[in-house]
Structures are given as C-alpha cells and as structure tokens.
ZAVEX-357461 format. One record per residue (C-alpha): x, y, z; residue in one letter. Coordinates in steps of 0.05 Angstrom, whole numbers, padded with zeros to 5 digits, always signed. Example, Ala and Ser with C-alpha at 12.3 -4.5 7.8 and 13.67 -1.06 7.14 Angstrom:
2
+00246-00090+00156A +00273-00021+00143S 
This chain:
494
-00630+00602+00316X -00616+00536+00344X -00656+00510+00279X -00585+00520+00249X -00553+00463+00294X -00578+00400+00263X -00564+00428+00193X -00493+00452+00207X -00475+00402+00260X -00457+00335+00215X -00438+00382+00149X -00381+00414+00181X -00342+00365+00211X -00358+00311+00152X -00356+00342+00091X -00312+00403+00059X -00358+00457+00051X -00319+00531+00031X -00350+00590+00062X -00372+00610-00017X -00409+00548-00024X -00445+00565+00043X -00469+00638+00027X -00500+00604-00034X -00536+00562+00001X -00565+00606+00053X -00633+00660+00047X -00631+00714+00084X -00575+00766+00109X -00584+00758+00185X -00585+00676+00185X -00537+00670+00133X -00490+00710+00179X -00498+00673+00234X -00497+00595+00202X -00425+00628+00176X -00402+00642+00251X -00425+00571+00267X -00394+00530+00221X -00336+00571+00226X -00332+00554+00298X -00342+00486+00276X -00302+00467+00222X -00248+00514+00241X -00245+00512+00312X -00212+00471+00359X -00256+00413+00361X -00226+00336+00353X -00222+00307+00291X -00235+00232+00283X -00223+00205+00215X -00298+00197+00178X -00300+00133+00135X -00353+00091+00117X -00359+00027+00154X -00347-00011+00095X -00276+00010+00085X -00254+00010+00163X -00214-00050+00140X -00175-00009+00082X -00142+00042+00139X -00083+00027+00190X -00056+00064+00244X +00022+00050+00257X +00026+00030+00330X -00041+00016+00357X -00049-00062+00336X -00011-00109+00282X -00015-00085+00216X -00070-00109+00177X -00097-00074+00117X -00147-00097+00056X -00125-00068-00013X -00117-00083-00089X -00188-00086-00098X -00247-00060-00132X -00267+00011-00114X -00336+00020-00054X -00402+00036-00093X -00414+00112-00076X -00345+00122-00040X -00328+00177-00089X -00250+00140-00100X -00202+00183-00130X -00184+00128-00176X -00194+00134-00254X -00225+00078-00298X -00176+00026-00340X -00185+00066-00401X -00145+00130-00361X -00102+00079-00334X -00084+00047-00398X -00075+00123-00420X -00035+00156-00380X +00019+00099-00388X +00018+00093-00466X +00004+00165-00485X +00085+00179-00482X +00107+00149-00533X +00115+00202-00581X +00118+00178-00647X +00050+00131-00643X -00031+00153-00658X -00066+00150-00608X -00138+00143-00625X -00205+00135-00576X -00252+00093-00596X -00315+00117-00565X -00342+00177-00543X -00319+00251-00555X -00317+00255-00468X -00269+00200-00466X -00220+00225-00515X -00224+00302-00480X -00211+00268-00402X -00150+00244-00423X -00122+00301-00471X -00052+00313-00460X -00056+00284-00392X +00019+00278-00374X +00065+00332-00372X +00112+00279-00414X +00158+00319-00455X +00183+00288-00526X +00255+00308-00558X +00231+00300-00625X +00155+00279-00651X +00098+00304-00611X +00040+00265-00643X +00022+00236-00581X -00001+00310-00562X -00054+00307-00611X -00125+00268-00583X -00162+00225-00631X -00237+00204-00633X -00285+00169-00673X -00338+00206-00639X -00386+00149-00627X -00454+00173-00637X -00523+00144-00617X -00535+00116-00695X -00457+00081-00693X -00477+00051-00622X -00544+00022-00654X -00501-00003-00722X -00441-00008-00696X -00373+00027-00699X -00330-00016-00739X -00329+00024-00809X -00319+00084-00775X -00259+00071-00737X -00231+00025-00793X -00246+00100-00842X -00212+00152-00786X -00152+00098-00779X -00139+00104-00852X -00150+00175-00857X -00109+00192-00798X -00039+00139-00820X -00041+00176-00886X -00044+00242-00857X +00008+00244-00796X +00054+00178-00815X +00059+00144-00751X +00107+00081-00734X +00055+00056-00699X -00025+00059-00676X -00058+00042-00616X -00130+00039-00612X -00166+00050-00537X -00236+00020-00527X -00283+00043-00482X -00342+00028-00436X -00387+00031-00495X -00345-00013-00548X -00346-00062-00491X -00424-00056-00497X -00435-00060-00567X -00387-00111-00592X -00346-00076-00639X -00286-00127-00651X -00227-00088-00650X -00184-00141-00672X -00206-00147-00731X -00213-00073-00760X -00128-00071-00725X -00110-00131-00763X -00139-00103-00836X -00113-00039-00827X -00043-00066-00814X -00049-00106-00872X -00065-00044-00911X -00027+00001-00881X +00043-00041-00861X +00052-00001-00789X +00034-00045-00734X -00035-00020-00710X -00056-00042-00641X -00115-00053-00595X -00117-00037-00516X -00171-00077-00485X -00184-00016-00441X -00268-00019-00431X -00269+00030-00370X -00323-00024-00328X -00268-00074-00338X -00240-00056-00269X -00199+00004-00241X -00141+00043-00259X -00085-00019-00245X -00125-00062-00295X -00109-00005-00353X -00038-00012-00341X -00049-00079-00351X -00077-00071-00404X -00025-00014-00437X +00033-00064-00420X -00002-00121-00459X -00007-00078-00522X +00064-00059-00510X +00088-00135-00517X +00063-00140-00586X +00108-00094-00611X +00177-00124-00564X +00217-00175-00602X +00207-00137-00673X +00262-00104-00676X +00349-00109-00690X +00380-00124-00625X +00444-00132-00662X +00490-00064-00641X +00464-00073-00570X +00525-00069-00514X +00530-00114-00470X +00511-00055-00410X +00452-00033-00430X +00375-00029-00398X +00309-00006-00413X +00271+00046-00363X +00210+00031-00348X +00160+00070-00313X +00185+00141-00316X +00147+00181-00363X +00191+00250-00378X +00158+00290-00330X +00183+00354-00337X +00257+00320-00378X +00268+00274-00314X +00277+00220-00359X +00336+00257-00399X +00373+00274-00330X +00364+00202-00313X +00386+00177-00373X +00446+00220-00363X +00466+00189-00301X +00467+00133-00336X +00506+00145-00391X +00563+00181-00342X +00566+00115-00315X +00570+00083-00391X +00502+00044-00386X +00461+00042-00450X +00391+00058-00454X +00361+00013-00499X +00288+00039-00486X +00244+00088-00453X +00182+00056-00432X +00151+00100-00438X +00176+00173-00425X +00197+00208-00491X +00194+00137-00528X +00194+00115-00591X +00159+00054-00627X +00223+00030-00656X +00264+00036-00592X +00209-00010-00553X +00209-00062-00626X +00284-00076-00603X +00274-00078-00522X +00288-00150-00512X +00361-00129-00531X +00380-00094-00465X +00410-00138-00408X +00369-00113-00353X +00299-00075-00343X +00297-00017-00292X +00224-00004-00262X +00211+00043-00228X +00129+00059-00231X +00129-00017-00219X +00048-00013-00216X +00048+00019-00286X +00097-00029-00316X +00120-00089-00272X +00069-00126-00313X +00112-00122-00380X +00181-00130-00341X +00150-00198-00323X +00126-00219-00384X +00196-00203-00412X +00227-00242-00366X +00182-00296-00382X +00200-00300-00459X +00265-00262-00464X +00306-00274-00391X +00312-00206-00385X +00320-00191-00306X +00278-00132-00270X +00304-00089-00212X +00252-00043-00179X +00290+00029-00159X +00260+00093-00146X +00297+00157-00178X +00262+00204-00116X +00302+00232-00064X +00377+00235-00049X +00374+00164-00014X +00338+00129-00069X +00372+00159-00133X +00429+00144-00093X +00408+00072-00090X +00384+00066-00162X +00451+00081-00188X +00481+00041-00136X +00447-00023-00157X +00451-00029-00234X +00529-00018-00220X +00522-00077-00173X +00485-00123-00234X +00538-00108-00282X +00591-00129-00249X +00643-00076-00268X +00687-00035-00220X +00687+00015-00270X +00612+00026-00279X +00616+00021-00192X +00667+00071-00192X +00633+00115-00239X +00573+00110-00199X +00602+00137-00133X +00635+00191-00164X +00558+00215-00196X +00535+00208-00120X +00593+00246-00094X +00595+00306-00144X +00519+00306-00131X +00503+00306-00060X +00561+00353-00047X +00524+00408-00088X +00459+00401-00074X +00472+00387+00012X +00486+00451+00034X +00421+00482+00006X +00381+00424+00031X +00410+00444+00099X +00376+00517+00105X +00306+00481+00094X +00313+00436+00143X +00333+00485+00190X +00270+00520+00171X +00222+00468+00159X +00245+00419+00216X +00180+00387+00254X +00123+00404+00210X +00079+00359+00184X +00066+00329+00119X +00011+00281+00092X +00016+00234+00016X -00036+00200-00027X -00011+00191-00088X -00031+00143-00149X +00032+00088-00140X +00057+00063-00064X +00132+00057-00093X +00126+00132-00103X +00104+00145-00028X +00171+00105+00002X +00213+00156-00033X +00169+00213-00006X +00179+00192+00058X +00246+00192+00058X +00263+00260+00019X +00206+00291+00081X +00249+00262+00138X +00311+00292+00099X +00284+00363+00108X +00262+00353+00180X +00188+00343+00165X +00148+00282+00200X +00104+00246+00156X +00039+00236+00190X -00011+00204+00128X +00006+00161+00069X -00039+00128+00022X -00040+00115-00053X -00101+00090-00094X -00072+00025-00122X -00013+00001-00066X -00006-00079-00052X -00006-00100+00020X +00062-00109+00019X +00071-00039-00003X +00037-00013+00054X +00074-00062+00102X +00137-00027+00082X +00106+00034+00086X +00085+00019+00165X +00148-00003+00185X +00190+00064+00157X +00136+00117+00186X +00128+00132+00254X +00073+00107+00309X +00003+00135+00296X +00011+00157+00228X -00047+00142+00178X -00040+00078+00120X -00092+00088+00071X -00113+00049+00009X -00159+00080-00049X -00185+00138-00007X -00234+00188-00023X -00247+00264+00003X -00280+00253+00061X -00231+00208+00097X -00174+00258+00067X -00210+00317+00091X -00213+00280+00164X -00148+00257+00157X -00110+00328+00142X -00160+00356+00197X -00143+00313+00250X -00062+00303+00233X -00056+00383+00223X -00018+00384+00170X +00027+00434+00147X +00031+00409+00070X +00003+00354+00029X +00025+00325-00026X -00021+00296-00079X -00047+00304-00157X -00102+00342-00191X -00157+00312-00148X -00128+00326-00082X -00106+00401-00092X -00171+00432-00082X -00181+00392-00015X -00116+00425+00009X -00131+00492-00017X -00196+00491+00019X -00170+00473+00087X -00117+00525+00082X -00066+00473+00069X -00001+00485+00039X -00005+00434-00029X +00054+00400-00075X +00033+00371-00136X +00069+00306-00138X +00025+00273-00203X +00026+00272-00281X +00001+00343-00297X +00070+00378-00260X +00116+00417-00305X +00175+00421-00254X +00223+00363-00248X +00226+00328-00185X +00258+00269-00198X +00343+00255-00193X +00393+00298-00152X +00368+00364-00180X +00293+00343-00168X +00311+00336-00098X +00325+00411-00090X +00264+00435-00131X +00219+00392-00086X +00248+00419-00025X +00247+00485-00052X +00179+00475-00066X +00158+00455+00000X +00187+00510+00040X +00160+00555-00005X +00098+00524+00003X +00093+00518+00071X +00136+00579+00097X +00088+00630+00052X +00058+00690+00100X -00007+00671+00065X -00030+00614+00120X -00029+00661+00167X -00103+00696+00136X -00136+00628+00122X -00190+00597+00176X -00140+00544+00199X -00084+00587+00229X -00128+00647+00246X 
C-alpha cells in the first residue's frame, strides 16, 4: 500500500480533489478504499496548511503584519495560473449589457455570445431587450471572407425588428484576427438606420477584464453630450457603477430622491440610451464600481467639468457615508438634514436585528475575493459589524492603493491577494479556517467542496444586498449560512 503515498501525498494538500472525483479515478474496491482513508486523513485532517502559489506570483500576496506592505497588481494575468479573471470582451459585457433599451449584438462566435447571456441579475423597469443575446455566428467560410456583410445584414434585420434607441456591437478575439473594420459597417448602418449604432473595441486577447470596462466606458462617451440638458435641476447626479442587482439601484435612487437629489442617469443599472445622451447635465457623478466606470467619470470631467465622488452603497457605515457626502457637495442644509433623518429612520430599524447575529455569529471567520477592491472595503466593514473577523481579501482587478487601504483596516496576518486562482484560494480557506466565504460563480464550488459556508456576493445574485435593507439580507444570509446544522456532516468539522 505505501505505493499510494507519492500519488496522494502532493494531490491532497495542493489541489481540491472531492471524494467523487477520487472513486472515479481509482480500480479496484480494496485500494480505492484505502487511497479514500488517506487522503481523507490528508486533506481533512489536522495537518498545516501553507498557502500553495506559484513562485511567480509570490510578489502578488501580502500578509498584514509580518513586513511593510508591498504588493504587485494591475497587471496581466500568469500563463497557466488558471485566474479567475474573464477576457475584455466579458468585461466590456457585463458593464454595458444593462442598459435596457439598446441591442446588443456579438460579433463572433456563437460561444461568445452564450458566456455572456444574461450575465447580470440587472433588473429593467420597462424594456428588457438587453435580455435577448445576439450573434452573427461567425463561421469558418466568414473567417476566411470576412464578416463584414454579415454583421452589416443581422444589424439591419435586427433594428427593424425590435426598434432599439441604440446598438452596440462587441468584437471578439477573432474580429481582432481577421480585420473586420467595425467602424465602418457602425457608421453605414447609422446612416441608414438614424439610431446611433456603436462599436466596443472588446477583442478578448486585448488584455483582461479591466481593459473591457475600458473599453464599455469609451463606447458610452459617444453617446454623452447628445442629448437636452435643458429641465435639469440644479441637484442632480448620475450613478455610476451600480447595475440593478436585484432593484438596488431603485432603493438607492430612492434615498436619493427623499433627500430631493435628481438622478439624471443610471450608468448603467436599469438605463436607458436617452437618459445617458443627456448625462453631461447632472452636477455631480456618483461611482461607485469605480473599476467598471471611473474611466468615463474622468473623461466627463475632462470635457464637461462634471466632478466624481467615489462612495460605496454596502454596509450601514458606507451607505451611511454615501448619503452623507453628496449632501456635503451640494451645499444645502436641507438636502444635509434630509440626509440624517434617512440614516436615522434607517439604522434604528434595521439595528436591533443586526444585534441577534452578532450575538450569534461573533468571532467566526470570513474570507473575500471578489471582482472590484472598492467592493471588498465595504465587506469588511459590514463582517466586523456582525462580530465576524476577516481573515482573506483579494479581488481580481484591485490597484495597489486599493490593497493598501485594504491592509491598513484588516487585522495582522490576514491574507491580501491580487488576481488569484483556486489553488492559492483553496490554501488560503484551508489554512485561515474559515467559517464563510464570500465570492461569485467561480468561487462557490471551491467553498462547497471544502465544506465551507458560501455568499454569493457577484453579478448572477437575485437578492439585494446593497443600501440599509441589503444590509439585513446579507447578514441574514450569513448566519444562515454559516449557523446551518449541515457543517456539522461535511469532512471539515467531522
């Protein structure tokens, strides 16, 4: 039997193998018996965990306390790291596909067009074309020819059929390859067509995820500055960066309007074309996914003066301080006074049942990788206001300064991570013994598998987190989560 060591010995501390997976891979009753019991024993048992990551990226992780902080980031994904980051063409995606009233249309591949289907759980209050996924298909023939007359026939066919205000048009890898100038076939068919019809540089090789929202925000700007700014009051901003997961925006927005803000814009959560035409009207832009959309704040400010302010709507601290702030820019004791009273009314509801789960939840552990760093601060905070300790943070596409803030408001020894992957994650979760993790689509399975309690914090949810209410669904979510009987039948606690 001791053949069994080598083979089990690296596997089960390294990589996340589930005891299904294992049975497959064995022959034979008696040995596949007794490689269970071992790497039971081994991955489960009470052996130290030391976080696995390849040499190259040594450099991308920090531990709070043990030496000044130093961490590489806001670069180009490790050849065969397995990254959980998407390609610019899902990056450009996931930010533009809210905006309800627009076709969306893929040129490329069928594959490209299915990956991002429906990919947020944005809600729309009126038009739901954006729903609806669009490809030309590409085939190997169109790839030899060219695409051009294809996508210039399904534009046509698709404006006359559904009536859009507006088209944008998503290249891919392969369009990139080929040559097929986009411009051009956009230009005619606006001509034709009179709806503004856009291209999104989004070739997937182009870079990573934070070059797609790059790339959504630059097709955005052709459409700002279009549109009658004339009724605009003088309070009034644009939100950028929340996307109507789940109606937040439309609580936010509420807040908002109790204080007697306008919303010009909703960039791009439930939006509309003609809303973002007449952006450059509001007096102020509020970010809050500032890696999805600081890039167009900027740019406004650059040709329209129109100030940014980067808030966070997460957590009872941080919605708090959102409010707080655009009462500040306007000026207006009223709009302050309004404000506070929000805050008050708020927190005094919603306090008392935050207080039984931090009774219950008090000194457990919790672990974050999410896709934006601005998005972990809040996380942080809303954990420590349930009791819990945050022991690992990372986010696939965080500046260092991000993660310098993120160091100094976590505790000693707890893991910084930049664009990780599953096998520092599995390490990570291991070694930390966490009691919940919080992550998207990508990470779930990883907690699942380690018998780790999981809260899906991404773009596919359906349950509103953000604002005063979100706060209580999140912690109700947690303790749920974490308090359920079932961890105690799972490897890990048994």
């Amino acid at each position: 039997m001791a053949d069994c060591v080598p083979i089990c010995g690296k596997i089960s501390v390294n990589l996340l193998i589930t005891q299904d997976l294992f049975f497959n891979l064995s022959h034979g009753t008696g040995v596949a018996i007794y490689r269970f019991k071992y790497l039971k024993q081994q991955f489960y048992g009470n052996v130290t965990m030391e976080a696995s990551a390849l040499k190259e990226r040594e450099d991308q992780i920090h531990r709070t306390g043990e030496k000044p902080f130093e961490i590489v980031c806001d670069k180009d994904s490790l050849a065969g790291a397995v990254s959980q980051r998407a390609c610019v063409f899902c990056g450009s995606r996931v930010v533009l596909y809210p905006i309800a009233d627009a076709l969306h249309l893929v040129h490329g591949p069928i594959g490209c067009a299915v990956y991002t289907w429906d990919i947020r759980g944005a809600l729309s209050s009126g038009p739901e074309l954006h729903r609806l996924s669009f490809s030309t298909d590409l085939q190997e023939l169109d790839v030899i020819f060219g695409g051009e007359k294809k996508l210039e026939n399904a534009l046509n066919e698709l404006i006359d059929r559904h009536h859009p205000k507006a088209a944008f048009v998503y290249s891919t890898c392969i369009v990139g390859i080929i040559g097929d100038d986009l411009e051009a076939v956009c230009r005619r068919v606006t001509a034709e067509k009179n709806i503004p019809v856009i291209p999104v540089q989004s070739e997937g090789f182009k870079g990573n995820k934070r070059s797609g929202y790059k790339a959504a925000c630059d097709a955005m700007f052709r459409l700002i500055g279009t549109g009658d700014i004339s009724d605009i009051s003088k309070h009034s901003i644009n939100i950028l960066g929340d996307f109507n997961l789940a109606g937040e925006i439309w609580m936010i927005r509420d807040y908002f309007k109790r204080m007697g803000i306008e919303v010009v814009a909703n960039i791009t959560g439930d939006g509309r074309i003609g809303d973002i035409q007449r952006s450059h009207g509001a007096a102020l832009n509020v970010v809050q996914c500032s890696g999805a959309t600081m890039d167009l704040a900027n740019m406004m400010e650059d040709k329209y003066g129109i100030p940014s302010m980067r808030v966070s709507y997460f957590g009872i601290e941080d919605m708090s301080e959102a409010l707080y702030d655009v009462a500040r820019f306007f000026k207006d004791p009223e709009i302050m006074a309004r404000a506070s009273q929000i805050i008050k009314e708020e927190v005094a509801r919603i306090y008392p049942e935050l207080q039984k789960y931090k009774k219950a939840l008090s000194g457990k552990k919790a672990a974050i990788y999410v896709g934006g760093s601005f998005k972990a601060f809040s996380l942080v905070k809303a954990f420590r206001l349930i009791g819990m300790d945050v022991v690992m943070v990372g986010s696939q596409t965080g500046t260092e300064e991000d993660y310098q803030e993120l160091a100094e408001i976590t505790d000693p020894g707890t893991i910084i991570v930049d664009d990780s992957n599953p096998l520092e994650l599995t390490s990570f979760l291991k070694e930390k013994e966490v009691d919940i993790f919080v992550g998207g689509v990508k990470e779930r399975p990883i907690a699942y598998k380690l018998g780790v309690g999981f809260c899906d914090h991404n773009h596919e949810r359906k349950e509103a987190l953000a604002g005063f209410e979100g706060m209580i669904n999140f912690a109700r979510e947690v303790y749920s989560s974490v308090m359920s009987p079932v961890w105690k039948f799972v490897p890990r606690k048994s």
